[in-house]
PDB file of N, H, CA, C and O in Angstrom:
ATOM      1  N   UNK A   1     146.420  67.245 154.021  1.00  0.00           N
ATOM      2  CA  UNK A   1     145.668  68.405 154.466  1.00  0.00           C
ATOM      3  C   UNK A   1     144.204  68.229 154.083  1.00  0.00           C
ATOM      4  O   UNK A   1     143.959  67.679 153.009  1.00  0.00           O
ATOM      5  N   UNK A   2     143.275  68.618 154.811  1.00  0.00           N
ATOM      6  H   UNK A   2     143.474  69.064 155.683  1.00  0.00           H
ATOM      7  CA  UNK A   2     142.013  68.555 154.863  1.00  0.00           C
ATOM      8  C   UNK A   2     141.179  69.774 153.917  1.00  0.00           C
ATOM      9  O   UNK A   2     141.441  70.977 153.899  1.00  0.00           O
ATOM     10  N   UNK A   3     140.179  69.105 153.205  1.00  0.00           N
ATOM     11  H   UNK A   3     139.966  68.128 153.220  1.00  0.00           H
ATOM     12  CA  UNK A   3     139.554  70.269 152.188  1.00  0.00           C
ATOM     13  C   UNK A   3     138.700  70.677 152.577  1.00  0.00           C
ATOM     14  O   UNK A   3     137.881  69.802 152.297  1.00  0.00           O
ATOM     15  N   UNK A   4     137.851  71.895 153.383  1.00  0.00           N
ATOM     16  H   UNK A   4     138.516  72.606 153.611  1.00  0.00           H
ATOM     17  CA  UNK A   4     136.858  72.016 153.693  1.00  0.00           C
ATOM     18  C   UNK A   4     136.321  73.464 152.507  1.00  0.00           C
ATOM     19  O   UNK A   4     137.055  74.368 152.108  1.00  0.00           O
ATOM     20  N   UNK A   5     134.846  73.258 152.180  1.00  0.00           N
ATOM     21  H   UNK A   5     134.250  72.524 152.504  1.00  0.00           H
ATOM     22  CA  UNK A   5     134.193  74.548 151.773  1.00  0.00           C
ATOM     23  C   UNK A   5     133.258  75.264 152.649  1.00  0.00           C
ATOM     24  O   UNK A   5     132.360  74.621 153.193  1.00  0.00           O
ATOM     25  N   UNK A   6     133.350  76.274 152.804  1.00  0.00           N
ATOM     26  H   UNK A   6     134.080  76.796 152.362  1.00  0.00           H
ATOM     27  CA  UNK A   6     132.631  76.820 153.574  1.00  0.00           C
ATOM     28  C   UNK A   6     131.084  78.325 153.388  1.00  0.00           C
ATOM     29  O   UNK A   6     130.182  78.076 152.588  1.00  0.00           O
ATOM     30  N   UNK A   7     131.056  79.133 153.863  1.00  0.00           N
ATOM     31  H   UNK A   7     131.789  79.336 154.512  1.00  0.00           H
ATOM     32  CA  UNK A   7     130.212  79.851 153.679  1.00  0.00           C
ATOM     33  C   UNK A   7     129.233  80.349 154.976  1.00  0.00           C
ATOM     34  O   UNK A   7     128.857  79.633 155.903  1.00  0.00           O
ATOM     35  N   UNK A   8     129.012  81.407 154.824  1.00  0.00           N
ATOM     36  H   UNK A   8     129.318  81.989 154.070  1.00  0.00           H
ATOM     37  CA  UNK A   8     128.503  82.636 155.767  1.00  0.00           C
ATOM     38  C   UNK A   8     127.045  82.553 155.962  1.00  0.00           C
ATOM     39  O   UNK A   8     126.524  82.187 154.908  1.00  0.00           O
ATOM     40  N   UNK A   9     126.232  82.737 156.846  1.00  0.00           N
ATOM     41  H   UNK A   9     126.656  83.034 157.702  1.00  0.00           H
ATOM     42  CA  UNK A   9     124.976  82.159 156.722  1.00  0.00           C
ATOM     43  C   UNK A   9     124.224  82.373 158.211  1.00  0.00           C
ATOM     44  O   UNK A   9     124.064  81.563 159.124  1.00  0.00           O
ATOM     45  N   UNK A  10     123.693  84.252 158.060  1.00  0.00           N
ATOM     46  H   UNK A  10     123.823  84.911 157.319  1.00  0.00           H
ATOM     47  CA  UNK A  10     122.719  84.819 159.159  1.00  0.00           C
ATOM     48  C   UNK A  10     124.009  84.694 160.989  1.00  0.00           C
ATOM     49  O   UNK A  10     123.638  84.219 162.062  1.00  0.00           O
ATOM     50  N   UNK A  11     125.294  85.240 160.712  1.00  0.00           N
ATOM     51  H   UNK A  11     125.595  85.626 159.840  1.00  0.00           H
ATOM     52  CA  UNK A  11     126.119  84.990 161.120  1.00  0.00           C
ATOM     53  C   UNK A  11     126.889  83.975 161.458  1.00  0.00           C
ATOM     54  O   UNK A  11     127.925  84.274 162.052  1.00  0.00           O
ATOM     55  N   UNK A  12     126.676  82.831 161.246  1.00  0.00           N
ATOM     56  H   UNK A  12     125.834  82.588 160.764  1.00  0.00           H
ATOM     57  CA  UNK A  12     126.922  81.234 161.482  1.00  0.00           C
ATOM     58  C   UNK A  12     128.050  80.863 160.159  1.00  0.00           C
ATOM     59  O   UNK A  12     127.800  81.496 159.133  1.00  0.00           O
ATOM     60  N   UNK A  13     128.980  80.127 160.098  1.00  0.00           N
ATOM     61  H   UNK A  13     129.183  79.613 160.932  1.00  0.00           H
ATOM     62  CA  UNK A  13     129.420  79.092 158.845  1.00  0.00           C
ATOM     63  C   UNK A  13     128.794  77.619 158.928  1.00  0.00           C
ATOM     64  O   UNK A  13     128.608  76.847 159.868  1.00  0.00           O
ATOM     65  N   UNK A  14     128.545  77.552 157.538  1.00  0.00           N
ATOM     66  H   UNK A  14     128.696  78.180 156.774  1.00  0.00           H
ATOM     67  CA  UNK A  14     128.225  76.166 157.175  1.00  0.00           C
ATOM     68  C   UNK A  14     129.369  75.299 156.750  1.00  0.00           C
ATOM     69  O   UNK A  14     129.084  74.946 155.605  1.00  0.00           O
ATOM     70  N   UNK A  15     130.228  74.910 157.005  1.00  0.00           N
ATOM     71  H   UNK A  15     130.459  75.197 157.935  1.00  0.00           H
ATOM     72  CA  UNK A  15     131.218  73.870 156.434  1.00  0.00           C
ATOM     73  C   UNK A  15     130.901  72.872 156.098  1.00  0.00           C
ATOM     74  O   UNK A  15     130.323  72.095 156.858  1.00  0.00           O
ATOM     75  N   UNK A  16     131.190  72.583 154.823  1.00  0.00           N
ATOM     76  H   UNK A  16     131.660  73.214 154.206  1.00  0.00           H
ATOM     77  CA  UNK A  16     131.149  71.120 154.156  1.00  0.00           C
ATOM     78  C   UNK A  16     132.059  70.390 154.375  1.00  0.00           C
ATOM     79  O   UNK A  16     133.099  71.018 154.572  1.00  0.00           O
ATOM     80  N   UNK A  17     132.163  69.286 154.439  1.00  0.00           N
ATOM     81  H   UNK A  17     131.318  68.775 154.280  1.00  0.00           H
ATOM     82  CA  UNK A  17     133.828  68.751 154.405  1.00  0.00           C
ATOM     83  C   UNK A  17     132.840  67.339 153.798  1.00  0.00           C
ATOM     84  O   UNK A  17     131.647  67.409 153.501  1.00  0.00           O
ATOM     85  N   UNK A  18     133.663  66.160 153.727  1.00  0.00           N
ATOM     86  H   UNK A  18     134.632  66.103 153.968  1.00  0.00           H
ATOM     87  CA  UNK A  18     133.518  65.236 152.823  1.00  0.00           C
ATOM     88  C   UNK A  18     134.453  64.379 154.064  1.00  0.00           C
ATOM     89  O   UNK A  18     135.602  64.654 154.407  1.00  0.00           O
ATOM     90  N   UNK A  19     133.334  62.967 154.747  1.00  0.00           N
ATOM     91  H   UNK A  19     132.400  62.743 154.468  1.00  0.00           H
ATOM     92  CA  UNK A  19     133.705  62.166 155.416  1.00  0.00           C
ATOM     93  C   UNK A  19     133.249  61.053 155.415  1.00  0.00           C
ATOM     94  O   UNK A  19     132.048  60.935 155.175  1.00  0.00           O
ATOM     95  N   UNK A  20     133.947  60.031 155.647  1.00  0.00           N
ATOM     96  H   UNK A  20     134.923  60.127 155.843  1.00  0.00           H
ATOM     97  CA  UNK A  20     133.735  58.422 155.809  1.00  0.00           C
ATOM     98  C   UNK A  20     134.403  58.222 154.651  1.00  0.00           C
ATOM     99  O   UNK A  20     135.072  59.041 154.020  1.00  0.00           O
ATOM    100  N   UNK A  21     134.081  56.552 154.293  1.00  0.00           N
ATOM    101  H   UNK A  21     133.538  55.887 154.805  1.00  0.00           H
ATOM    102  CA  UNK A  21     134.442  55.607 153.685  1.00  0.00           C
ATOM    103  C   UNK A  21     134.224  56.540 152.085  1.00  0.00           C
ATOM    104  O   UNK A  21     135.197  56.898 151.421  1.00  0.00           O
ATOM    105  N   UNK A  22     133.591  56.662 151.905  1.00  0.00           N
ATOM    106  H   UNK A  22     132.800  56.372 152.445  1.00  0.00           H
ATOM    107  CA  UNK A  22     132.563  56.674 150.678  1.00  0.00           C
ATOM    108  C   UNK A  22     132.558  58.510 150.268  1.00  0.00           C
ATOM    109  O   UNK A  22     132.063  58.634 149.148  1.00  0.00           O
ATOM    110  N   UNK A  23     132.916  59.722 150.793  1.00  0.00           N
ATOM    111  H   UNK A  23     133.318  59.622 151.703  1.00  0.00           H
ATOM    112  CA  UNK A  23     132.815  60.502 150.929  1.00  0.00           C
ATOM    113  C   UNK A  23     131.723  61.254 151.160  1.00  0.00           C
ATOM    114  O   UNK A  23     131.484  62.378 150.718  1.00  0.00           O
ATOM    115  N   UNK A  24     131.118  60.629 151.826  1.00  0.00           N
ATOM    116  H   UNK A  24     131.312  59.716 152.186  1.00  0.00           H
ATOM    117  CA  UNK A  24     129.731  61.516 151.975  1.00  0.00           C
ATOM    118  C   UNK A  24     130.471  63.112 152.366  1.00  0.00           C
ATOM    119  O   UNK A  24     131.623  63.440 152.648  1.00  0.00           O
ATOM    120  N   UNK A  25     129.291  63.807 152.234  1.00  0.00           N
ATOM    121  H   UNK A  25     128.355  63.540 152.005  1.00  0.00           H
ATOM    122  CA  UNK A  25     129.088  65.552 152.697  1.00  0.00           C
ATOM    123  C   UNK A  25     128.919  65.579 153.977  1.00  0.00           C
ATOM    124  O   UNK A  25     127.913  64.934 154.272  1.00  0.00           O
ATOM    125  N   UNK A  26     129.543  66.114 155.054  1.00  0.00           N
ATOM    126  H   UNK A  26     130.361  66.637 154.815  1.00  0.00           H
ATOM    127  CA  UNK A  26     128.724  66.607 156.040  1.00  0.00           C
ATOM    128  C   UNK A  26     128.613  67.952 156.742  1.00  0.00           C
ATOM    129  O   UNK A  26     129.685  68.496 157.009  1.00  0.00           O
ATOM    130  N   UNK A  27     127.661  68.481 157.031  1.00  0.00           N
ATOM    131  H   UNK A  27     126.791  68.040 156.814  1.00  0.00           H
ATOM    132  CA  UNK A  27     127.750  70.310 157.290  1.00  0.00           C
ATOM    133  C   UNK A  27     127.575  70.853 158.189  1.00  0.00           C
ATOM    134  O   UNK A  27     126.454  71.239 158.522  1.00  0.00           O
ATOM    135  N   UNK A  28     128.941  71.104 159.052  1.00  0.00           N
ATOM    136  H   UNK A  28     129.851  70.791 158.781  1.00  0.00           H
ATOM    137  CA  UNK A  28     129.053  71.544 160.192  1.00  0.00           C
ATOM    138  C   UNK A  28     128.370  73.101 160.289  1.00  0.00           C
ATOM    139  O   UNK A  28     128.402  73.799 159.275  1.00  0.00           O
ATOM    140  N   UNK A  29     127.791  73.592 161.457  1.00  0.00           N
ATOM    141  H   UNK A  29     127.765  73.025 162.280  1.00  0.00           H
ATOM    142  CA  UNK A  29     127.625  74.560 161.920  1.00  0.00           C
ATOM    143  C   UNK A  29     128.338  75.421 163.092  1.00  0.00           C
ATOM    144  O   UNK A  29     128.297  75.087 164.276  1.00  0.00           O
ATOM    145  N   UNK A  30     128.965  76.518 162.626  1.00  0.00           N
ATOM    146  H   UNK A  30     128.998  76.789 161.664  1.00  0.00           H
ATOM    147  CA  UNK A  30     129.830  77.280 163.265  1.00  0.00           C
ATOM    148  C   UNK A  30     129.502  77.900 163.711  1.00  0.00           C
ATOM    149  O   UNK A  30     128.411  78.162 163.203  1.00  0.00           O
ATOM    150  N   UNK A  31     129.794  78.865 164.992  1.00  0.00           N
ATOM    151  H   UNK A  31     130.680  78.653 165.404  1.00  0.00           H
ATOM    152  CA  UNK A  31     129.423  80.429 165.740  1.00  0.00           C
ATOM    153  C   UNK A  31     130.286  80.655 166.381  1.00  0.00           C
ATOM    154  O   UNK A  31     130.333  79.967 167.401  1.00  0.00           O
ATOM    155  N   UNK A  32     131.367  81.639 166.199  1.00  0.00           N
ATOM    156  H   UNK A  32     131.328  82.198 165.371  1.00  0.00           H
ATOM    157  CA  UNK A  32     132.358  82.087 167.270  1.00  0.00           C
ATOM    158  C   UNK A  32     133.133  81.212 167.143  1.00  0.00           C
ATOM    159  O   UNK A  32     133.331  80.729 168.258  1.00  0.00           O
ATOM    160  N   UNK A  33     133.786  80.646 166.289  1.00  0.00           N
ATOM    161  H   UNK A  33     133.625  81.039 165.383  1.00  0.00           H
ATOM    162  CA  UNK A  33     135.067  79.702 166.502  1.00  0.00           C
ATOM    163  C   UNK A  33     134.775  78.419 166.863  1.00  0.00           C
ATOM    164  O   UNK A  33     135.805  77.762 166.714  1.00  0.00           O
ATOM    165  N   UNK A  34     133.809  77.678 167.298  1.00  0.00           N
ATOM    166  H   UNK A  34     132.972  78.212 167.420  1.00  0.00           H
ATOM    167  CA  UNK A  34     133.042  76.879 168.057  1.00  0.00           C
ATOM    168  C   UNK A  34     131.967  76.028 166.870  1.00  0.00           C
ATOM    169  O   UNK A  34     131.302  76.464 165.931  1.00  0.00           O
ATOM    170  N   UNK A  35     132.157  74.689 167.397  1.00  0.00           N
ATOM    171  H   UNK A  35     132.697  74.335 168.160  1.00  0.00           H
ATOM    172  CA  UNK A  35     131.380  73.404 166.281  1.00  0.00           C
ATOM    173  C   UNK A  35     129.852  73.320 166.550  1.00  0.00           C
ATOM    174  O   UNK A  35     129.371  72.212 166.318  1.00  0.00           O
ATOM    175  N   UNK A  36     128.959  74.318 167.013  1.00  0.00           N
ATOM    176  H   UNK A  36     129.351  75.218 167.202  1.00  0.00           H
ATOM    177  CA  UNK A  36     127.829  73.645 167.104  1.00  0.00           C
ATOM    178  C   UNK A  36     126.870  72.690 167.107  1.00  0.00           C
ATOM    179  O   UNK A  36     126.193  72.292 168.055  1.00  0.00           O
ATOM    180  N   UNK A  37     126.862  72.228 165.555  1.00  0.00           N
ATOM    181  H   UNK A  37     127.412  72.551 164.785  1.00  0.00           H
ATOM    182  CA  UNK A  37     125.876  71.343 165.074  1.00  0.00           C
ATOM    183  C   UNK A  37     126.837  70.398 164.349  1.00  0.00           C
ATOM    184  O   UNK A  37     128.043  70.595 164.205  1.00  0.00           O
ATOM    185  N   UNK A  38     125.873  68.946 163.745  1.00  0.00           N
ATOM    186  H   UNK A  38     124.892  68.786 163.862  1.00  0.00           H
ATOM    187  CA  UNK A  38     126.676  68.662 162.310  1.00  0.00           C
ATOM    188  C   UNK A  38     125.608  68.263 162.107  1.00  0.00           C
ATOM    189  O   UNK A  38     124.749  68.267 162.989  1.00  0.00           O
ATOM    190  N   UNK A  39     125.310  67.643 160.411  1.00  0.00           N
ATOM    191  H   UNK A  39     126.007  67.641 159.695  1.00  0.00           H
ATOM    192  CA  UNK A  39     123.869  67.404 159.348  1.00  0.00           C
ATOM    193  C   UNK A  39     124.421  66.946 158.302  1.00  0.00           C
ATOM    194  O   UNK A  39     125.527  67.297 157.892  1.00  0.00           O
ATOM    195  N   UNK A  40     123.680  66.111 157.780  1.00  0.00           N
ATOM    196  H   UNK A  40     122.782  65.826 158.113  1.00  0.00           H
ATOM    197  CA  UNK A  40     124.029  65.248 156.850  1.00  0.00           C
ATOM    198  C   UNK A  40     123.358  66.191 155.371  1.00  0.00           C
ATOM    199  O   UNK A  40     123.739  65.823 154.260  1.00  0.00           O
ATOM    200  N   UNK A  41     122.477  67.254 155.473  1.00  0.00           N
ATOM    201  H   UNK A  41     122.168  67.553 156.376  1.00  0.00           H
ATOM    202  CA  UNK A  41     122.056  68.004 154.692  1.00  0.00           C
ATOM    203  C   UNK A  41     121.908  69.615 154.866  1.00  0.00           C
ATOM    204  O   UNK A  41     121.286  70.113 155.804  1.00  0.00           O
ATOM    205  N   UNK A  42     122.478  70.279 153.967  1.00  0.00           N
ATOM    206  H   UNK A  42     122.983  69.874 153.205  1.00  0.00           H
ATOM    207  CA  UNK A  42     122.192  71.847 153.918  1.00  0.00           C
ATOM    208  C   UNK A  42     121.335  72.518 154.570  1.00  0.00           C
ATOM    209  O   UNK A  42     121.393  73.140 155.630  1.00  0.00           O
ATOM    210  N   UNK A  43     120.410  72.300 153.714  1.00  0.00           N
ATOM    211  H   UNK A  43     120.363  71.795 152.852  1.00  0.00           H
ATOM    212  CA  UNK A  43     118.658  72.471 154.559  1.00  0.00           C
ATOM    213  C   UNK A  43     119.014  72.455 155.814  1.00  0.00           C
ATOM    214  O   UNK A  43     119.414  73.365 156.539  1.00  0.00           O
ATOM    215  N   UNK A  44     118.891  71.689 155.951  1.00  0.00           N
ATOM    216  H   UNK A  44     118.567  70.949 155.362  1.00  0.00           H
ATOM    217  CA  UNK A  44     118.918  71.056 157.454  1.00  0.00           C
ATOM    218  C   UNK A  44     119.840  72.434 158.784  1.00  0.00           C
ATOM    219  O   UNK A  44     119.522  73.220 159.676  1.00  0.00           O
ATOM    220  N   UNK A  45     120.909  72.000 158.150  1.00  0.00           N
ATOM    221  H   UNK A  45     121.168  71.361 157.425  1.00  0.00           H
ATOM    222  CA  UNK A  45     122.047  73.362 158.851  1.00  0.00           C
ATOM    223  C   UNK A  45     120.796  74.404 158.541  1.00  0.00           C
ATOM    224  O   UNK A  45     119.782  74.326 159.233  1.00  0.00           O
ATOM    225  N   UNK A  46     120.874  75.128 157.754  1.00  0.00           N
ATOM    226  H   UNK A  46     121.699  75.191 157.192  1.00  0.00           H
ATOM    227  CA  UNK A  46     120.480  76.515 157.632  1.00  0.00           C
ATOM    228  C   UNK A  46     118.831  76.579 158.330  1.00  0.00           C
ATOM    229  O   UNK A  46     118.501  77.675 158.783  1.00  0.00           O
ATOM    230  N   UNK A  47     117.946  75.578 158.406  1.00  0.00           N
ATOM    231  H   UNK A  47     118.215  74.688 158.038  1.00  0.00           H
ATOM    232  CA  UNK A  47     117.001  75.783 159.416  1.00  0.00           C
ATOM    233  C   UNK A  47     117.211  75.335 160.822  1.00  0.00           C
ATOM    234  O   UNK A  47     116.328  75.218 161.671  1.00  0.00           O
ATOM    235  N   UNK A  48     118.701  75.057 160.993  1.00  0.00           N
ATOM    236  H   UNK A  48     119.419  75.152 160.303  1.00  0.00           H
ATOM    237  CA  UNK A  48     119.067  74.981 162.643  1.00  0.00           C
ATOM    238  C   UNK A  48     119.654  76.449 162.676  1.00  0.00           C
ATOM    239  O   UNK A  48     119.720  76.895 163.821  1.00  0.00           O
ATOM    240  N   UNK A  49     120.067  77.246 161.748  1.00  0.00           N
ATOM    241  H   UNK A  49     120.014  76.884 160.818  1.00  0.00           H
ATOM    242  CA  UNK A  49     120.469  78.555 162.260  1.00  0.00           C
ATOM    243  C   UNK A  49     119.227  79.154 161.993  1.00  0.00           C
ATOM    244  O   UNK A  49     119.390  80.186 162.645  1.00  0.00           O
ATOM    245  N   UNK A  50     118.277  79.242 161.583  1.00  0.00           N
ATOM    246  H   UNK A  50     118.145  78.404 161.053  1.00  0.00           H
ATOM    247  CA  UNK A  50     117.004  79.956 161.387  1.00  0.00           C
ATOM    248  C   UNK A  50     116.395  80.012 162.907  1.00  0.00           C
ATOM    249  O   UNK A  50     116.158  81.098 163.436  1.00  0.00           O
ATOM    250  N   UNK A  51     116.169  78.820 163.542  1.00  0.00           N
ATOM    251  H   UNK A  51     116.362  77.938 163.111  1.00  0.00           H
ATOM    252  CA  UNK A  51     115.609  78.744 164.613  1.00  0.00           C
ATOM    253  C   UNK A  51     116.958  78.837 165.834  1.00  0.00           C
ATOM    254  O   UNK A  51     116.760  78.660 167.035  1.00  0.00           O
ATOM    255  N   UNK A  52     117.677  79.002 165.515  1.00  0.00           N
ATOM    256  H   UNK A  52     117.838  79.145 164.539  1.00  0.00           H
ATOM    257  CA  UNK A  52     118.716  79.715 166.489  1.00  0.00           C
ATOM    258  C   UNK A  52     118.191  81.315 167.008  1.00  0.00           C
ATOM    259  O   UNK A  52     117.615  81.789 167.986  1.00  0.00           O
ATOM    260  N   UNK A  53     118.678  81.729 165.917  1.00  0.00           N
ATOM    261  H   UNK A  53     119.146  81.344 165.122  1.00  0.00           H
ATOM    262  CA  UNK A  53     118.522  82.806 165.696  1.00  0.00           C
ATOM    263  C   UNK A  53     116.683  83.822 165.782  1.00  0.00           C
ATOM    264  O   UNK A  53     116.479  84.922 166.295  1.00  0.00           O
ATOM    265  N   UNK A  54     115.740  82.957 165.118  1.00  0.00           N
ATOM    266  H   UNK A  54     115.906  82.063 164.701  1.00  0.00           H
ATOM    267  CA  UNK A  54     114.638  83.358 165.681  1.00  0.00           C
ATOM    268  C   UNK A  54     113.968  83.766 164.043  1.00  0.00           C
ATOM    269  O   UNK A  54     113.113  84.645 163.930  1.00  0.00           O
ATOM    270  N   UNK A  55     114.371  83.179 163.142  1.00  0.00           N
ATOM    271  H   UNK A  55     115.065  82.466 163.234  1.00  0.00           H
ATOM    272  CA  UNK A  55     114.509  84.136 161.685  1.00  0.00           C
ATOM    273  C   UNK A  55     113.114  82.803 160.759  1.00  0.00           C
ATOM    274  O   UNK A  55     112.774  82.980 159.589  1.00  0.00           O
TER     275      UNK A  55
END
């Protein structure tokens, strides 16, 4: 079974999950049930929902 962490963020989830060889992080962006984005950094997600959104 797969470990993901997640979290709430200007209506969007950020999911972490931990992929590849090596476990890197990577942080999906959610809306409505639906995969939006992915980012190799936090930041990153949360100023793709900033400029989604208009914030």
């Amino acid at each position: 079974m797969e470990h993901a962490e997640w979290r709430a963020y200007h209506g969007h989830f950020i999911v972490a999950r931990k992929a590849g060889l090596f476990g890197r992080r990577r942080y999906e962006v959610w809306r409505a049930g639906e995969a939006v984005a992915s980012f190799r950094d936090s930041i990153k997600a949360e100023l793709y929902i900033d400029a989604l959104t208009g914030r």
